[in-house]
C-alpha positions in Angstrom: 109.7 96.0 106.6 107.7 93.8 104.9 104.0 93.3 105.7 100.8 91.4 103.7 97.5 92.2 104.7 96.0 89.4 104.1 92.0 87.6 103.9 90.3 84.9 103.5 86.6 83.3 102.5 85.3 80.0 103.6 82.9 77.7 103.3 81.8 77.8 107.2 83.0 78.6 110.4 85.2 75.9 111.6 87.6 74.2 109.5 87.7 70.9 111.9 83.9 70.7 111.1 85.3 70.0 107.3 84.8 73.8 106.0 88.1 74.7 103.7 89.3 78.5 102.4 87.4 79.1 98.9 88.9 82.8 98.8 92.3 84.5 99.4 93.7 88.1 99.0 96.5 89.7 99.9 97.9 93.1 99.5 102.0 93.8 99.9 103.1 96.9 102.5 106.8 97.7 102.4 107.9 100.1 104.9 104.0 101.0 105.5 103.2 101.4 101.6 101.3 100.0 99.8 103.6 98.6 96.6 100.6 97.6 94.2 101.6 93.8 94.4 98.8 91.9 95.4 97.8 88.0 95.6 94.2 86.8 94.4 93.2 83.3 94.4 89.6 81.8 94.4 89.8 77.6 95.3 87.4 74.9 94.8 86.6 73.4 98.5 85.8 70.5 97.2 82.5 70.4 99.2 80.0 72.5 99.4 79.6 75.8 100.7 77.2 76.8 104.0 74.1 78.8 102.6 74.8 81.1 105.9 78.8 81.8 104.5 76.8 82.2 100.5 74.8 85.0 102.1 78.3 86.6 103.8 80.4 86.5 100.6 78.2 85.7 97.7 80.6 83.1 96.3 78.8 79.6 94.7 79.3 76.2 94.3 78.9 76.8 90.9 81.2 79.5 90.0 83.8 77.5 92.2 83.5 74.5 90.3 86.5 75.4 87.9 88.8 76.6 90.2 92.0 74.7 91.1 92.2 73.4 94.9 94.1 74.4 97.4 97.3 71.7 96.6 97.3 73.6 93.0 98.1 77.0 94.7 99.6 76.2 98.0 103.3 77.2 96.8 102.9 80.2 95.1 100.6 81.1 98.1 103.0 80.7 100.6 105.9 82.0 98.2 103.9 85.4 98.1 103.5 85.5 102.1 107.1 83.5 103.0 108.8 85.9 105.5 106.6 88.8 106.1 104.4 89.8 108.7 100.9 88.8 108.0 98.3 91.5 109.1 94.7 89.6 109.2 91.8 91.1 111.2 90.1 88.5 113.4 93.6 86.4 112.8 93.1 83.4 115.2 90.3 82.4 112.0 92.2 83.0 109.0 95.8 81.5 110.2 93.5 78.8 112.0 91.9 77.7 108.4 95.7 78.0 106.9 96.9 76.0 109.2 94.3 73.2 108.8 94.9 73.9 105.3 98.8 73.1 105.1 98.1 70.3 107.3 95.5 68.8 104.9 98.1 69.3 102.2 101.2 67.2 103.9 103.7 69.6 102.4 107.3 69.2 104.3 108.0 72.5 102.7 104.7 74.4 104.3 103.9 73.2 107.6 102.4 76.0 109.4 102.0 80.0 109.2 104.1 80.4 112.3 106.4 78.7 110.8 107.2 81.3 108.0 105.4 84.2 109.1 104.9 87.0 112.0 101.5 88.0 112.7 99.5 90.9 113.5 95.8 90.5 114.3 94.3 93.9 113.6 91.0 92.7 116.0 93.0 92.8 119.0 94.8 96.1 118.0 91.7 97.8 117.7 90.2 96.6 120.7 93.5 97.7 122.7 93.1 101.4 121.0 89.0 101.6 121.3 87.8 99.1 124.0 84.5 98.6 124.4 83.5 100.2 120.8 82.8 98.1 118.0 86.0 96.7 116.2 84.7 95.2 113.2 86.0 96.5 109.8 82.9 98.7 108.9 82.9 99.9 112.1 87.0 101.2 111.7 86.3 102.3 108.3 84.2 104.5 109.9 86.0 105.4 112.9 89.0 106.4 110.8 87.3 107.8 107.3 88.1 104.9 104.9 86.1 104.7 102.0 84.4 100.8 101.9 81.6 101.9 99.8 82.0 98.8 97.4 82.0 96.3 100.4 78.3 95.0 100.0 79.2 91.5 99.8 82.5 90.3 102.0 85.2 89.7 99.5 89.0 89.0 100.0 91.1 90.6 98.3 88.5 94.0 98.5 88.4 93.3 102.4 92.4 93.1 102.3 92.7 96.4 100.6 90.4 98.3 103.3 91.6 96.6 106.2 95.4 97.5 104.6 93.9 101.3 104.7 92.7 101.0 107.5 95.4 99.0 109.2 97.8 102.2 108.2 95.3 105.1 109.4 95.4 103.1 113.0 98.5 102.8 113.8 99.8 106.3 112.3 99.2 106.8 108.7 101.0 107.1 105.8 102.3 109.6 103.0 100.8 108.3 100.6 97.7 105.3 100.6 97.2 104.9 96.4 99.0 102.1 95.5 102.0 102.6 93.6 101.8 102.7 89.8 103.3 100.0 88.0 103.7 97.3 91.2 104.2 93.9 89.8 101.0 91.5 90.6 100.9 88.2 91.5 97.7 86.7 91.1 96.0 82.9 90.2 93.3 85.1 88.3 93.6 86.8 84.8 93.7 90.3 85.5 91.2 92.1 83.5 91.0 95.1 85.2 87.2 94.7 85.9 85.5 96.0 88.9 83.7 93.4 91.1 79.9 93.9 90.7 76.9 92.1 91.6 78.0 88.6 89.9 79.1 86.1 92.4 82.8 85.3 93.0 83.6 88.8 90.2 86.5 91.0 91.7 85.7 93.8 93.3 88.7 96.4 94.5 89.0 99.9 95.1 90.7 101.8 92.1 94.2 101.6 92.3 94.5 105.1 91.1 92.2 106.4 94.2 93.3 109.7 95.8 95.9 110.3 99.2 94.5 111.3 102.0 94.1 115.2 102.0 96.6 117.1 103.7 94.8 120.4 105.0 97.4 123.1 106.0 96.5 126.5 107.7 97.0 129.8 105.4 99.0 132.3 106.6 96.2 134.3 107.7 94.7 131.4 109.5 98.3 131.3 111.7 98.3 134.7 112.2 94.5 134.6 113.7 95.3 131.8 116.0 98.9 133.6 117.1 96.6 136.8 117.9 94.3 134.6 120.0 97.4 132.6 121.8 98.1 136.3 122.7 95.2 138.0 124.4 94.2 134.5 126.2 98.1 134.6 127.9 97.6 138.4 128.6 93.8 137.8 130.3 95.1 134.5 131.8 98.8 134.9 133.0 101.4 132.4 131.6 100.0 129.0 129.0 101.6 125.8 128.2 101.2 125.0 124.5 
């Protein structure tokens, strides 16, 4: 099975008020691990971006000046996502601004994410498993012990990479979260290998190297303590059922 967990920046909040994706990432699952491929793509809106969404992402007009538009990247885009299930937190938004994306674009080859794609909205997982609590990603990265440290600013290919963790540790885990050494990458961007820091619109990721998630086993003496215990609580209370 093949999943991308996917995420997107914009300029504003609702693409039929004229706001448009500056900001994609996507990291690839196959058979719930993480294979190392990865989409990155920054995009010139061409408009300007909400001071509101600057203060959310920390991504400028200036530094998005350069960048190609969306019809530049649209196919290698949708190549990277064609036929997998997308995994977005808060889904209805992102798929919403794809889809107003493809249909700015005209393409009789990409006409809507349904069309090519399954989705999963993570929002509505987590509100099924923990109703009532807060659902956002900080919140679950807390909730489940996922390291998002780095996430100061939103970012999307950073924010992809958590929820991907995340995503995993909430529906049942994995052998193995570091992302496997060597995955080809597929990005619009140079990769240099930097970390994102403080600049604006600079990657920041978690280290692709980062450790699994710590098996703890009991020692032998550890199991023989707790089969002593099992015993004098059936002899004081009569017959168990574990």
């Amino acid at each position: 099975m093949r999943q991308v967990v996917l995420d997107t920046e914009t300029t504003g909040l609702d693409p039929k008020a004229g706001h448009r994706i500056i900001e994609i990432g996507c990291v690839e699952l196959v058979n719930r691990k993480l294979t190392g491929r990865h989409y990155h793509q920054y995009i010139n809106p061409e408009r300007e971006v909400d001071d509101g969404a600057i203060e959310v992402h920390g991504i400028t007009n200036e530094f998005l000046a350069d960048k190609p538009v969306f019809a530049q990247i649209a196919d290698e885009f949708m190549t990277f996502c064609d036929g997998a299930e997308l995994v977005i937190h808060n889904a209805p938004f992102d798929v919403g601004f794809i889809d107003w994306e493809l249909k700015l674009l005209g393409s009789p080859r990409w006409q809507s994410v349904a069309a090519h794609c399954t989705v999963l909205d993570t929002l509505a997982l987590a509100r099924e498993k923990h109703p009532g609590q807060k659902n956002n990603l900080d919140a679950l990265c807390k909730r489940y012990f996922v390291d998002n440290s780095q996430r100061d600013l939103h970012g999307a290919l950073l924010d992809a990479e958590i929820l991907a963790d995340v995503y995993l540790m909430m529906t049942g885990g994995q052998t193995d979260l570091a992302l496997a050494q060597g995955g080809d990458q597929q990005s619009g961007e140079e990769e240099s290998g930097e970390q994102r820091d403080a600049a604006p619109g600079a990657i920041r990721r978690l280290a692709a190297d980062r450790k699994p998630l710590r098996v703890v086993k009991a020692s032998a003496e550890e199991v023989e303590a707790h089969q002593a215990m099992l015993a004098m609580l059936e002899k004081n209370a009569g017959k168990h059922f574990w």
